[in-house]
N, C-alpha and C positions, 0 to 999 in steps of 0.2 A: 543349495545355497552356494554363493560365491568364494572361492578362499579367501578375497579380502573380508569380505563379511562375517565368513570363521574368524579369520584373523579376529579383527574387531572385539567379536564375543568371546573368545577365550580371553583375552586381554583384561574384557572389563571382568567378567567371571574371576580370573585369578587375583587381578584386584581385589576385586571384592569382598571375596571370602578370606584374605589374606587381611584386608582393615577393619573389617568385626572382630575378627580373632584375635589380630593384637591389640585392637581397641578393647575390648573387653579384658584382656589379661595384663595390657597395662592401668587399667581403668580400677581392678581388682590390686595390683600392686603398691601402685601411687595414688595419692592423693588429690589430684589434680583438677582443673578446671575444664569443662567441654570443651572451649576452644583450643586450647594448649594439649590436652589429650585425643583431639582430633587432628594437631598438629602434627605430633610426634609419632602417630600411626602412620599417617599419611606416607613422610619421610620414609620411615622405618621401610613400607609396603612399597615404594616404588623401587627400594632398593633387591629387597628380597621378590617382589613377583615374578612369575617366568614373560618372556618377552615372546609374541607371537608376530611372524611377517610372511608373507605372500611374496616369492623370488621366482622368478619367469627365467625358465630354463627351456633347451629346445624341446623339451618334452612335450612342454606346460607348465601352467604356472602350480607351484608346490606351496604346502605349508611348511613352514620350518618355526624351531621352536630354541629359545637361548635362556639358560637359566642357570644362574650364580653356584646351585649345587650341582651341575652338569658339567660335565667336560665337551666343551664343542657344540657346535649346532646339531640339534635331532629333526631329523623329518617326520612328520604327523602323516 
């Protein structure tokens, strides 16, 4: 598989699992409406997801990874 295409799929991946989880845990908190509770996960999770991108060095190209509880970019 291509780094871009990892890229890609971690991305939607951490999304993903990150707007069930606060959807269900805000959904169990508050009271709210589907759309409004899909709203506010949404926000919340593109805040908090880790960030995946493909950087072309003279190596080759690398996965690198950025993520709000992280200090610095990690290489995968």
């Amino acid at each position: 598989m291509k780094p871009k295409n990892k890229a890609l799929v971690y991305n939607f991946l951490g999304f993903a699992i990150l707007f069930i989880a606060i959807r269900f845990l805000v959904g169990m908190l508050l009271d709210l409406k589907t759309i409004l509770l899909a709203i506010i996960a949404g926000v919340v999770t593109i805040v908090l997801a880790p960030k995946f991108a493909v950087v072309k060095t003279p190596k080759g190209k690398k996965l690198m990874m950025s993520w709000i509880f992280l200090k610095g970019v990690r290489e995968l």
